[in-house]
C-alpha positions as CSV (number, residue, x, y, z in Angstrom):
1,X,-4.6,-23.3,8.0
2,X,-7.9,-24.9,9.1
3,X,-6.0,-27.0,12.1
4,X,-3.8,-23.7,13.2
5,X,-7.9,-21.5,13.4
6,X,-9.1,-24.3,15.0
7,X,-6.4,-24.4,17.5
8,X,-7.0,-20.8,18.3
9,X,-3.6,-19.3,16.5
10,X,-4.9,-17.5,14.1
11,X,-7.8,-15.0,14.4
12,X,-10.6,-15.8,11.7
13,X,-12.8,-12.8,11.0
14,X,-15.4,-14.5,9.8
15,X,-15.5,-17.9,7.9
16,X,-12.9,-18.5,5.6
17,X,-11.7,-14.9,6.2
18,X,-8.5,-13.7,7.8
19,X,-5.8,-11.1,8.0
20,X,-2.3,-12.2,6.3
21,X,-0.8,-10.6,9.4
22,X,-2.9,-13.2,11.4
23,X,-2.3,-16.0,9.5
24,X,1.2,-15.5,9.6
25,X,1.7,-14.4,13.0
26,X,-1.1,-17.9,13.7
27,X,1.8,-20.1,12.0
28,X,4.7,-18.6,13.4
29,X,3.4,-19.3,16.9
30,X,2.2,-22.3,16.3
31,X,5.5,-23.6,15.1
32,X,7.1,-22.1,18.3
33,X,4.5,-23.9,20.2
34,X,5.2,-27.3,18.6
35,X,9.2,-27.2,19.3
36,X,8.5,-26.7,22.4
37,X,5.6,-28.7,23.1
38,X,6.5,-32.1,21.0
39,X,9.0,-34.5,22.3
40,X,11.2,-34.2,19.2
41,X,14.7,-34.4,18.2
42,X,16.9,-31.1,19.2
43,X,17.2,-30.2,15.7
44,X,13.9,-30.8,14.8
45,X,13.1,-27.6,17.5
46,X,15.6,-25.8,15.8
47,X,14.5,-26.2,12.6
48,X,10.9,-25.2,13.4
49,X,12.7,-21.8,15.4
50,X,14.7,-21.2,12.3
51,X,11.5,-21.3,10.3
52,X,9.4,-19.1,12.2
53,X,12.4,-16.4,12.3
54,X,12.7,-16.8,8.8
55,X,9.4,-16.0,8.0
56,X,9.0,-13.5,10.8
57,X,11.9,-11.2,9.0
58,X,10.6,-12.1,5.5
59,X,7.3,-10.9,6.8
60,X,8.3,-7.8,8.4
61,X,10.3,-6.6,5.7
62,X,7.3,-7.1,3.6
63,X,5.2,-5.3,5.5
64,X,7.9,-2.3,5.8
65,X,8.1,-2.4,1.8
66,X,4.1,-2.1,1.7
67,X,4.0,0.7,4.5
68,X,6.1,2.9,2.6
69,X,4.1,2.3,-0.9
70,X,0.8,3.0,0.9
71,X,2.2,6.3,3.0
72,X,3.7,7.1,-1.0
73,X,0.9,6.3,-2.6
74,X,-1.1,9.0,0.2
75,X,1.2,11.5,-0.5
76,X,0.9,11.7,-4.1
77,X,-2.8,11.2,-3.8
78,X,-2.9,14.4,-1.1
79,X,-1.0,16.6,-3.3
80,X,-2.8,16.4,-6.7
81,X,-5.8,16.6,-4.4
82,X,-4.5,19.8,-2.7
83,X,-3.3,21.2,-6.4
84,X,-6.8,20.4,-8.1
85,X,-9.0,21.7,-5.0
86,X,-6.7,25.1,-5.4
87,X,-7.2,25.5,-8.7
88,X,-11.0,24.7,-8.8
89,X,-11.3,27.0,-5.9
90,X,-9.6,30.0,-7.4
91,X,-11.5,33.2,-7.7
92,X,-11.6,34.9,-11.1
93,X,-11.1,38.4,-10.7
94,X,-13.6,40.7,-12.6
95,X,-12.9,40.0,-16.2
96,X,-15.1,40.2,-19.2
97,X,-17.1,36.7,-19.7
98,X,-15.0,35.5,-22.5
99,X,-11.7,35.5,-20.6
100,X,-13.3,34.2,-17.2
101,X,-15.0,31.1,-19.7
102,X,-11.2,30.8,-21.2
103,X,-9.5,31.0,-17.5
104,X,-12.5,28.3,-16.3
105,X,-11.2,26.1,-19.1
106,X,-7.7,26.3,-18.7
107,X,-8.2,25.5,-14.5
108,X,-9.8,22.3,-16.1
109,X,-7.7,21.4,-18.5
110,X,-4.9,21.9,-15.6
111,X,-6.4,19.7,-13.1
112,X,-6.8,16.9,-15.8
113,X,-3.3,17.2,-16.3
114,X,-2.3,16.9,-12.7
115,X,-4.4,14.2,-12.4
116,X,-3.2,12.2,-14.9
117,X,-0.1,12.8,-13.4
118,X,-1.5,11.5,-10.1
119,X,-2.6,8.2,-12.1
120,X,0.6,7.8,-13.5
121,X,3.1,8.7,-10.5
122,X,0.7,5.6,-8.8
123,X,1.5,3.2,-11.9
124,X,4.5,3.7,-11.8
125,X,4.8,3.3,-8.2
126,X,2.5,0.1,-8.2
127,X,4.5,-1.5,-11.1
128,X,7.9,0.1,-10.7
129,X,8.3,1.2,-14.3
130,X,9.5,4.7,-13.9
131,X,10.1,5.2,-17.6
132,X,6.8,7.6,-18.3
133,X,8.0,9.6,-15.1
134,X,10.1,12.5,-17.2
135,X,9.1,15.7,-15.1
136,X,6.4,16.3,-18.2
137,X,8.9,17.1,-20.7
138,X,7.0,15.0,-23.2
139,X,3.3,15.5,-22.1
């Protein structure tokens, strides 16, 4: 990794620090350099363009796979947010003080709820165990 930096392929942040986009990108061009640069057999080039493709597809589809977990994980994380703001925001209509403490107390115990259910939905997301996702029928 240090000869591909130092060679000006990959983009350091700062030291010992880079992007796994960069460092991949950094190696992929680096290979493409080298087969085309080095005097070396025909199939040695083609190995080194098989290479890079390879990990260029391998890393794209990664970074599809983690662009849909991450725009998941913000919607999950925008609803419960929405939900619990609603609910904390509500206004109590003019009851007596018992029933507005009881109402206050159930809007609590609500948005607990939904955000445990936020912290689950992203476990299960992050792991990819779905078996406590059951729509609530047990909680």
């Amino acid at each position: 990794m240090r000869q591909i930096a130092d060679a000006g392929y990959i983009t350091v942040h700062r030291r010992g620090f880079t992007t796994v986009s960069s460092a991949v990108s950094g190696y992929v061009r680096s290979l493409r350099d080298d087969a085309k640069s080095t005097e070396a057999s025909a199939s040695a080039a083609r190995q080194h363009a098989a290479k890079a493709a390879l990990i260029r597809s391998h890393t794209a589809r990664r970074k599809a796979a983690l662009t849909a977990r991450a725009e998941a994980e913000d919607v999950i994380r925008a609803v419960a947010d929405a939900a619990t703001r609603r609910l904390r925001d509500a206004r109590l209509p003019a009851v007596p003080p018992a029933a507005g403490q009881t109402f206050r107390a159930e809007i609590l115990a609500a948005c607990r709820r939904i955000e445990q259910a936020r912290d689950c939905a992203l476990r299960a997301l992050a792991t990819g165990d779905l078996t406590e996702l059951d729509g609530g029928a047990n909680g």
